[in-house]
N, C-alpha and C positions, 0 to 999 in steps of 0.2 A: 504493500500500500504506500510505503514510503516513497519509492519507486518512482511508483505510478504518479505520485503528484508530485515529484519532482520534474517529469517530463512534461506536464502544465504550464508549468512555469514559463512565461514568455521570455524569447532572448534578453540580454540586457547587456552583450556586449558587441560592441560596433566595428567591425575588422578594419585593419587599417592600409592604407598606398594602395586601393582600389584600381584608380585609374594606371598606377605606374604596374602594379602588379599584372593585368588586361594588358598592355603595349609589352613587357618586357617579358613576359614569360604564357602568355594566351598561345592557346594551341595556332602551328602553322599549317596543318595539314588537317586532313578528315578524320573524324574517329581514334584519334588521340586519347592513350590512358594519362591518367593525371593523379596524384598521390597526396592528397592533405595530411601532411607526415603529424601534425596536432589539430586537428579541427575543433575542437573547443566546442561550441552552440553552432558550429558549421554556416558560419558567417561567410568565408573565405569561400566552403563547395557552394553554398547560394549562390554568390554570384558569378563563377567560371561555368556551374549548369546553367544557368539563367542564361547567360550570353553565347552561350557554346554549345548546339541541341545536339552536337555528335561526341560531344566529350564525355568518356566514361570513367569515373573518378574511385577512387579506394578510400574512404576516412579512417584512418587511424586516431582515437584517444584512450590514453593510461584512466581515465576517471569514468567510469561507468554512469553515475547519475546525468554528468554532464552529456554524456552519449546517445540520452535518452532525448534529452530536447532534440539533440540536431539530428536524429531519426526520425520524428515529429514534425521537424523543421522540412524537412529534405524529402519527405514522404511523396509527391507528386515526382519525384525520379526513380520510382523504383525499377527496377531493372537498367537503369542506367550506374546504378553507386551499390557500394559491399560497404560494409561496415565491419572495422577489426578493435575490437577492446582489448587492449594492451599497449606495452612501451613500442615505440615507433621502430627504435633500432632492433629489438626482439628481431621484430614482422620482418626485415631490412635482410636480417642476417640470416633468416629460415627461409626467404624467398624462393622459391623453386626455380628448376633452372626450365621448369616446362612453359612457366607464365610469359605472357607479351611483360618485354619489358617496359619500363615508364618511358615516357617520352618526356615528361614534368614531374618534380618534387617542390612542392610547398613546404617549411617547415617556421611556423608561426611560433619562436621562442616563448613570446607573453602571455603571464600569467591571465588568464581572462576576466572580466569583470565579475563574472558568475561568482566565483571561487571569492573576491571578498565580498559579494555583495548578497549571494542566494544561498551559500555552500553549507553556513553554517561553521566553518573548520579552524575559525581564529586566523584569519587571513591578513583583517584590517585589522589596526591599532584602535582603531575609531567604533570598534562595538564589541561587544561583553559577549564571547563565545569562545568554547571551549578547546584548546590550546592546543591542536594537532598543526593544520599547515601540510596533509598527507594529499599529495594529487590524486593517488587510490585509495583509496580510505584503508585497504585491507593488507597495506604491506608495509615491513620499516617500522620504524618508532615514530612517535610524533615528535612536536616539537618542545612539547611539556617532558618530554620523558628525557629529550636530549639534554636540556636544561638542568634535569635535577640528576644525572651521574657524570658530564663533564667538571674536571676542575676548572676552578679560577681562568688558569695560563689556557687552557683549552679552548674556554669561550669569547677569552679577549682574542686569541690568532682567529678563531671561525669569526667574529665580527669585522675583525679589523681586512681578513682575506676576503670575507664574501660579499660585506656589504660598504669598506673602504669608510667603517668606522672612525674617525679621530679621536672618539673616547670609549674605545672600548674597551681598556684596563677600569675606569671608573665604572663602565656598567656593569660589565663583567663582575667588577668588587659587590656591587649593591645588589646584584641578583644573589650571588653566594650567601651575603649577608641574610638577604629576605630567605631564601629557601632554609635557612636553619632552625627558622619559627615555624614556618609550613607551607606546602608544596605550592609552587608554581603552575596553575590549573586554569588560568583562563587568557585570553587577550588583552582586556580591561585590566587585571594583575599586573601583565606585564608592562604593559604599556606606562601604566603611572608610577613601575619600580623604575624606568629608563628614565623620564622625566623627572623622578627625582636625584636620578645621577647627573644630568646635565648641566651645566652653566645656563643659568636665567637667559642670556642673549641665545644663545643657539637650541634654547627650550621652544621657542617660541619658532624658530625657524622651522626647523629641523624633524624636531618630536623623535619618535622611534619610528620614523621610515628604514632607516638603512638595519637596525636592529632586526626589524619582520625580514626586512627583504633576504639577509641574510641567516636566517633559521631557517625561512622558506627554502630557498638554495641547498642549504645542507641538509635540510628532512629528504626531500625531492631528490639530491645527490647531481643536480643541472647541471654545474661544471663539473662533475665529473664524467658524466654523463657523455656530455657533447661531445668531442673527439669521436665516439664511436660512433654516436649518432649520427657524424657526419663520414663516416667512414664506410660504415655502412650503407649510406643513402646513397653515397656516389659509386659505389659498386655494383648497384643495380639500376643504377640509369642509363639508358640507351644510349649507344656517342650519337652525337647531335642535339640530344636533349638537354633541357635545363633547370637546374634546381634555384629556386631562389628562398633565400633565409632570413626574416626579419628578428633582429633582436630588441633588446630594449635596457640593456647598461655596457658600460665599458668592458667589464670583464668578459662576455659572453661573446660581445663583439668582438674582440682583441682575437678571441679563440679563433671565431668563423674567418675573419680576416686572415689570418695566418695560415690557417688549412688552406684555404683558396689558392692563395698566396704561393705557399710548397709546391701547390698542384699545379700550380702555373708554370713553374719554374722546366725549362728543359736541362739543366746540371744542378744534381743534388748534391757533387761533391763537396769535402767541407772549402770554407777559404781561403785556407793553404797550403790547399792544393793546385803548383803550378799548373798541370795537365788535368785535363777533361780524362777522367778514368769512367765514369761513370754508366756513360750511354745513356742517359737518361733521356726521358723525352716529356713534354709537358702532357699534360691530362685533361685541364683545362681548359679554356682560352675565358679571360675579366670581361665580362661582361657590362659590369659597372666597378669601373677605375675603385671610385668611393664607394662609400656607401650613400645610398636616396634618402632621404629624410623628408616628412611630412612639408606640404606646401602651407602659408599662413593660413591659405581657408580653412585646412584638412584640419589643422591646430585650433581654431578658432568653434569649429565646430564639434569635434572631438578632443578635447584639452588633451587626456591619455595620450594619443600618439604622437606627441611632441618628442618623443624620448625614442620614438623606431629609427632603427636603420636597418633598411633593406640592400643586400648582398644577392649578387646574381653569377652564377659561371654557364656556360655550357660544355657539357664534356665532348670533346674532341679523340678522346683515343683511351681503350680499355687497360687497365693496368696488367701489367701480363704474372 
């Protein structure tokens, strides 16, 4: 029953680089498979079915409740779209070698609005719910759990590395502290232990954004994650296909950047090496130099996606 009206639930999260994502990675041929590697509320497959009657699409998402909207959502394509609940690189790396390969991969790094707004899972700082932060509800620890067996030095590195924390020895202290009277168990908790670690100027800016964002991260395991998810994804794309990646902070950026980047490259050798030993050949070819970032209307009307950047390759030749 829970289920079930979770899948009621109207969208409430608005995908983003619409028009860039349609010009830079919309099917060029007929009958194009296409891979929403996180589809979320299935924002992203709406509108590529919508504009593309021969495009046949695969959604992959880790969070089952969420799966149920965009099955809901997406129900007028049936026999155009499959739906697979689980981790994107799983699906990636079990791929058969009998399936049409993809011609497109979508993979939508952000966290979706759902998840702080409907999910329930202590996602946002801004409302009193109960302290997991688990993309699957049914795997891993939460974020309450992580909290209360890391030490001290533990939780200041996880802040400081995932959310680029500047006081996270001071929060890190004030949680330790709080947790010895009793357990760390809600959002609301935490939120006003952070605030009470902060300096008044940077209280008010600040809050415990970077604090969620970085429990989120390490509940969910994102950056560790990514490498493979991007390793995998390009190993079953078609050469001439293209994958394009929107993230939404520097770190995950830095990641997708660099991968590209290696794959681009036609000498992997190191660079002290006078001679080319290598034989290497590129994999990719940059499709976008930089990364796209929202236009001011796209900002203006969606505030959220001020902080995307959209990465694009297409692959040029199979890794042997």
């Amino acid at each position: 029953m829970h289920a079930e009206r979770r899948a009621q639930v109207s969208p409430v999260h608005k995908p983003v680089l619409q028009e860039e994502l349609i010009r830079f990675i919309g099917p060029r041929n007929e009958a194009e498979l296409m891979i929403d590697a996180t589809q979320g509320e299935g924002g992203h497959s709406l509108l590529f079915l919508s504009c593309f009657p021969d495009l046949e699409l695969i959604g992959i998402d880790a969070d089952p409740e969420i799966q149920l909207i965009a099955r809901e959502r997406l129900k007028e394509f049936e026999g155009r779209i499959q739906f697979v609940s689980g981790w994107a690189e799983d699906f990636f790396s079990e791929y058969p070698d009998s399936w049409k390969k993809p011609d497109t991969i979508l993979i939508d790094l952000g966290i979706s609005l759902y998840h702080y707004e409907k999910s329930g899972r202590g996602f946002s700082f801004r409302r009193d719910e109960k302290l997991d932060m688990r993309i699957r509800p049914d795997l891993g620890q939460s974020a309450a759990n992580l909290i209360a067996r890391l030490s001290e030095k533990e939780i200041a590195d996880l802040l400081f590395l995932n959310g680029e924390e500047r006081f996270s020895r001071r929060i890190a202290r004030e949680i330790v502290k709080y947790r010895q009277q009793c357990s760390i168990n809600s959002s609301k908790m935490l939120a006003e232990i952070v605030e009470q670690a902060l300096p008044p100027a940077y209280r008010k800016l600040h809050g415990a954004t970077k604090t969620f964002m970085a429990l989120r991260i390490a509940v969910n395991r994102e950056l560790i994650r990514l490498p493979g998810l991007l390793r995998a994804a390009l190993s079953i794309l078609k050469v001439g296909g293209r994958m394009g990646v929107i993230s939404f902070h520097s770190l995950e950026d830095r990641i997708v950047k660099n991968f590209f980047r290696e794959k681009n490259r036609d000498c992997i050798c190191p660079p002290e090496e006078p001679i080319c030993r290598c034989e290497g050949k590129r994999i990719v070819n940059l499709i976008t130099k930089k990364g796209i970032s929202p236009g001011d209307t796209e900002i203006s009307l969606n505030p959220p996606s001020r902080s995307a950047r959209l990465r694009i390759i297409e692959k040029c030749l199979d890794e042997v």
